[in-house]
N, C-alpha and C positions, 0 to 999 in steps of 0.2 A: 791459374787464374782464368777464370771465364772470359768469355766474349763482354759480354757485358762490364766486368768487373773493369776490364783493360779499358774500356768504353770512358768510364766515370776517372780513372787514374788516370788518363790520357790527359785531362785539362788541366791537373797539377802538375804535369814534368816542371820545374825548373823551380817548382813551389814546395811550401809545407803543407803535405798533401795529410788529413786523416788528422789532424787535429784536433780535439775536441773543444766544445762550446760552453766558456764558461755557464751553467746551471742559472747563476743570476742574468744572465744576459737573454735566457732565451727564456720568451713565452709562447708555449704550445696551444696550439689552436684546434687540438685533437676533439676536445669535448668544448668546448667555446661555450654554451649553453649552461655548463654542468652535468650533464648526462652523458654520461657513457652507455653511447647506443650497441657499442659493441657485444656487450655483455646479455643482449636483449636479440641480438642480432643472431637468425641462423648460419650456420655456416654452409659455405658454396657446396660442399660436401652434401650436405643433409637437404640443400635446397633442389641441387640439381637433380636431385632423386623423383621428385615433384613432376610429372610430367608438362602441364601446364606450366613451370617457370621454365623447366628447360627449352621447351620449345620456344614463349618469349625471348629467352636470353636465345638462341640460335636466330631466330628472325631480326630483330636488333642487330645484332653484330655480324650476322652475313649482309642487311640489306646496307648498312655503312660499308663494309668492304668491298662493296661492286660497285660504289658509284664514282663514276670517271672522277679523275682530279687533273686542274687545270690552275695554270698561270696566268691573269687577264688584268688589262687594264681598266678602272674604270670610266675612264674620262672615253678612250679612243673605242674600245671594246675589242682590241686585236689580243690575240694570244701570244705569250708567249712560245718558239719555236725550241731552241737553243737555250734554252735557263739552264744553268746547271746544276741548279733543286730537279730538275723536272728528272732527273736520275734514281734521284733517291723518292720522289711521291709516285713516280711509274713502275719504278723498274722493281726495286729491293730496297726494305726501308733498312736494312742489313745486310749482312754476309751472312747471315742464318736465314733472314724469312723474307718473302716477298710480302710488297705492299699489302695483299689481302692478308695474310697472314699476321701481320701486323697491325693493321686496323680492326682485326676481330677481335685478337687478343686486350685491345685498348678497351672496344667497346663490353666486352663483357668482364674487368677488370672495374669501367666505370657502373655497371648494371649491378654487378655482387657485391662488391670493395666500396665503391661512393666515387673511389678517386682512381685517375688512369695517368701513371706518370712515364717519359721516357727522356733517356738523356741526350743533347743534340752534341750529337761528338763532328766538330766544327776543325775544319784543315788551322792549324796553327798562325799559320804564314799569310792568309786570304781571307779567311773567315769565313770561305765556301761549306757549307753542310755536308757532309760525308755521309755520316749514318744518324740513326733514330735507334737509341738503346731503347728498350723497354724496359722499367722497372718495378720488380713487384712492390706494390703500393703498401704490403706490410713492413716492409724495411725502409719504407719515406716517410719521414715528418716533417711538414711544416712549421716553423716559427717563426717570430718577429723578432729582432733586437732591439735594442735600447731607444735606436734612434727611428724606429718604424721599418726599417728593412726588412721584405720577406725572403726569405732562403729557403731553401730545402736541404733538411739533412737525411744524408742516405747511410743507412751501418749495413757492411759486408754481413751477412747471415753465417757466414764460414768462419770471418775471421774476428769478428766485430771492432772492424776498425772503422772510423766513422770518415763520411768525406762531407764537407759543407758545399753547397751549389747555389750558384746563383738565380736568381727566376727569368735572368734571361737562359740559361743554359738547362733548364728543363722547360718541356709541354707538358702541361698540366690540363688534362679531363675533366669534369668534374658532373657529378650527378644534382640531384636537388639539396640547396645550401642556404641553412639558415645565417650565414656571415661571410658570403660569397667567396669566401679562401679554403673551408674544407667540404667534400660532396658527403653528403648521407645515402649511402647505400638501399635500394628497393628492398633488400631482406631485412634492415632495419625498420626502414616506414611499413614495412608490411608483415611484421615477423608475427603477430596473432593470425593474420590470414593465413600465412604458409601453416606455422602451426597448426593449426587448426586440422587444414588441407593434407599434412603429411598425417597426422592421428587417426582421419577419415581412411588415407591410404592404409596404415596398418590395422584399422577396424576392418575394412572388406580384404584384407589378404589373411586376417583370422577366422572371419568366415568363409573362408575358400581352405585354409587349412584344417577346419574341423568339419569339415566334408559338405559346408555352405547346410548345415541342418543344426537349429536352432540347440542351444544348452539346456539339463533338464535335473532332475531330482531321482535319484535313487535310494528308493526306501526298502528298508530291513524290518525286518518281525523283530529281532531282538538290539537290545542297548552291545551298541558299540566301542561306548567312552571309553571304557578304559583295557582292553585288550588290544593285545599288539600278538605280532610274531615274530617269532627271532631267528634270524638265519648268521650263521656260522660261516666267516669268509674262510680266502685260502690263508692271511695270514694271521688264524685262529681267532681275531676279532669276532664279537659275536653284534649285530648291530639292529636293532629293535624298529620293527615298521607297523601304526597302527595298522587295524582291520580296515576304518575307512579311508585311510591312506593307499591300502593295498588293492583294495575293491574299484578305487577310483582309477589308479594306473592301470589294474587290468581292463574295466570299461571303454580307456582313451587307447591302450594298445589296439582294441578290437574294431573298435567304433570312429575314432577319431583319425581324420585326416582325407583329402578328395578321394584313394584310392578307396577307402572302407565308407563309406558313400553309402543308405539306404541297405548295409549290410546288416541280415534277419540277426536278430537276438533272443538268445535263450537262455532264460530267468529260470532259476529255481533255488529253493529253500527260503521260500517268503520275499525271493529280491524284487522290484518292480519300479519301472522308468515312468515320471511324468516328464512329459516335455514342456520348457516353456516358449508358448509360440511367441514370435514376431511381433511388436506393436508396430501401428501402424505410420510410424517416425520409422523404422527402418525397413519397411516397405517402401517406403518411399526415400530410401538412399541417393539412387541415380539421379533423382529431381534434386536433390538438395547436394548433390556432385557438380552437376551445373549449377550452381549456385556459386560454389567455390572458385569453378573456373572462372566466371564472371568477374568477379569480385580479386583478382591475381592478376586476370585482364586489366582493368582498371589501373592500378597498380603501375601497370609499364607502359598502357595506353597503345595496346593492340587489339585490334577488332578480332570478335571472337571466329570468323570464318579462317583468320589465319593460323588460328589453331585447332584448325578441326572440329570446333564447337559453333552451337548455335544452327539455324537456320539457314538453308544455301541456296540463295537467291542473286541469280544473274547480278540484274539491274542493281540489288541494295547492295550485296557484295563489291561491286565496283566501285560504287559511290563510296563505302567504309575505308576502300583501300586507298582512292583520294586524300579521304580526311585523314588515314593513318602516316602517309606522307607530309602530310602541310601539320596536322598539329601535334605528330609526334616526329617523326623522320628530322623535318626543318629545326625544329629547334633544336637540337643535337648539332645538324650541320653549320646552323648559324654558331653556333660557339665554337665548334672546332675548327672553323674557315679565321677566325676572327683570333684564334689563341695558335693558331699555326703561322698567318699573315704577320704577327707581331712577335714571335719567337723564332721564324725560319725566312725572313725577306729584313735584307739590310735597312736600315734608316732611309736611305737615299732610295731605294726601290719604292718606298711604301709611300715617300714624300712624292713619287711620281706620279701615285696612284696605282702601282700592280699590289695586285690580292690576289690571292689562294682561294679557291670557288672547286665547288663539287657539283656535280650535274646532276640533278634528280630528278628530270625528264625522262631517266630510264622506268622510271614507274610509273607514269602520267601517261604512257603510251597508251590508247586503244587497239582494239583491233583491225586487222589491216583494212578494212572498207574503211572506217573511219581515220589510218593514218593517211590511206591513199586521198581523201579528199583532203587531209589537211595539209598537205602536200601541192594537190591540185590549185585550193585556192590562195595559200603560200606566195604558188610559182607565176599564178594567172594576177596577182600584185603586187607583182615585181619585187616582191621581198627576199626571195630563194630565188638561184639558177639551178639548172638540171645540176649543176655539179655540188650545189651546196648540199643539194636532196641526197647526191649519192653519197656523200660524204656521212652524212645522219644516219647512214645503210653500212657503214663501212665497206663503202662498193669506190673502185678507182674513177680516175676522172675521164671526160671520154671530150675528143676535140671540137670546140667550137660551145663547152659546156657551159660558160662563165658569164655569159652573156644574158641581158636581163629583158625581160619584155613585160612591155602593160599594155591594156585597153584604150584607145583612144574614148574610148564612151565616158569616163571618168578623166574628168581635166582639171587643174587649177582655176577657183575660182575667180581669179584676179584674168585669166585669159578666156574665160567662157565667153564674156562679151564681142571679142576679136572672133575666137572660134565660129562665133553665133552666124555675126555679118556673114564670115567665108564662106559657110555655110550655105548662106540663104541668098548670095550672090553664085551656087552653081560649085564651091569649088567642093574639095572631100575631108577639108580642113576636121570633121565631125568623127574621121575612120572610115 
């Protein structure tokens, strides 16, 4: 039994674990719509192949698994120090993989699959969160019962035994959804585009394979129809190949392929090669390459500098990679801060107001002239001490750090009047 496996049977000890649901009971919310998008849908296989999605799906899911995760209040705004979640969201969201490890495979489960499931295998006796199983999202269905309860049923792929779960006792991901309970996959909403994009890729890898020189016409002096030649194998089989059958495999032996490239040809007994050139639609390939990358961009809602296409420009590139944070990054982390806070922090924590927050100031950062003033004017109002700065540096704290300072040039205006007289009676009430 897997890790995983022991993960999900772990919540039935004492129970009738692997039961199945009666058929009438359960309504599936796979195709909710009526459409089975699946069947429209490329597979991760044939997608990743794609270099533009793969790069998408790697930027997505690496820039979710770098960014800090934290335990905060929101009424006080203090952190949690000692939580003993903050084990399992730091350290290993397993005994198999660390957090990053874990949250990439979430996020590009939710980018391929639609939906990103994992089991919260929960201490018995405390209800403390141990581990975060991940589960392949093809062995999970959601349903509803009778009386509107949603569940998840997961079937072992090995054994097909089925275990029913609850929706507190899975984290549930999900991609863009048209009935907010099951995600629709980016290879489904975009399976004409990828299409499309992989048919281009094996268009130019046949033109690189027939030595990137155009297909053409070989003409004969005499009628070919209906002669053949007959070769006699070893196991006295005798087996009949026309002439123009024959004439064409010997042409593509000699001619076809990068290696035989521009290699001279010699015609005789009437044969003779027209070529058909180029239109100017596949001249113009690489233009309409970028085209496809755009439009897969879109799609995931990555600006095209992060993948190697488009234009590269300081100033607009910075600015794209903002917006790639706020209108694509944030809305990901807003639902997985908000489906983690409600499946892994008890009732009583959450009435307290501690949430599950992800920082994504690691990508808001400018360059150092520009963090060093924002720093500077930070610390010159009183908002930051030296040590808060180092802290944002993962630098140690240094003695006497904590301490806060302002301008007196800037006062409350309810004292500016008193400040003013002292002032203008001599004293330095002013700074």
């Amino acid at each position: 039994m897997t890790r995983i496996e022991r993960g999900v049977a772990s919540c039935f000890r004492g129970k009738s674990a692997g039961v199945k649901v009666p058929a009438d009971q359960i309504l599936t919310l796979d195709s909710a719509d009526g459409w089975d998008l699946d069947r429209v849908a490329m597979s991760r296989e044939r997608a990743m192949k794609i270099s533009t999605v793969a790069r998408c799906v790697e930027l997505l899911a690496n820039s979710m698994a770098v960014l800090p995760i934290f335990i905060t209040n929101e009424g006080t705004h203090e952190r949690a120090r000692d939580h003993p979640l903050l084990r399992v969201l730091r350290d290993r969201a397993n005994e198999d993989m660390t957090l990053f490890d874990y949250t990439r495979l979430m996020m590009c489960n939710v980018l391929l699959k639609g939906n990103a499931y994992a089991h919260v295998w929960r201490n018995q006796a405390t209800g403390e969160v141990q581990e975060l199983l991940p589960l392949p999202p093809d062995c999970v269905t959601v349903y509803v019962d009778q009386s509107g309860n949603i569940f998840y049923l997961y079937t072992n792929p090995r054994t097909g035994q089925m275990y029913r779960l609850h929706q507190t006792e899975v984290i549930h991901y999900k991609a863009y959804s048209t009935d907010g309970i099951n995600g629709i996959s980016v290879l489904s909403r975009a399976a004409q585009t990828m299409m499309t994009a992989e048919a281009a890729a094996k268009y130019e890898a046949s033109v690189y394979a027939n030595g990137g020189r155009p297909s053409g016409v070989l003409t004969v002096a005499t009628d070919l129809s209906n002669k053949y030649i007959e070769e006699t194998k070893a196991d006295g089989t005798v087996e009949r190949t026309s002439y123009k059958d024959k004439i064409r495999q010997e042409w593509d032996r000699v001619h076809r392929g990068p290696d035989n490239a521009f290699r001279l040809a010699v015609l005789d007994n009437g044969l003779s090669f027209t070529p058909i050139a180029m239109n100017n639609t596949d001249a113009q390939f690489v233009e309409s390459n970028e085209v496809r990358v755009a439009d897969v961009c879109r799609f995931f809602g990555t600006p095209l500098h992060l993948v190697f296409a488009g234009k590269m420009s300081y100033n607009s590139n910075e600015q794209q990679s903002i917006e790639f944070v706020r209108y694509t990054l944030l809305g990901y982390v807003t639902q997985w801060q908000q489906e983690d806070g409600y499946k892994l922090l008890l009732p009583s924590e959450r009435a307290d107001g501690w949430r599950i927050k992800r920082e994504l100031k690691v990508f808001l950062q400018g360059d150092s002239a520009a963090q060093a003033n924002w720093y500077r004017t930070l610390h010159e109002l009183g908002a930051y001490s030296v040590n808060d700065i180092l802290a944002l540096d993962d630098r140690p704290a240094v003695p006497g750090g904590d301490a806060r300072y302002a301008s007196l040039n800037y006062v409350p205006l309810e004292d500016w009047a008193a400040l003013s007289r002292q002032r203008a009676e001599g004293g330095n009430g002013g700074g």
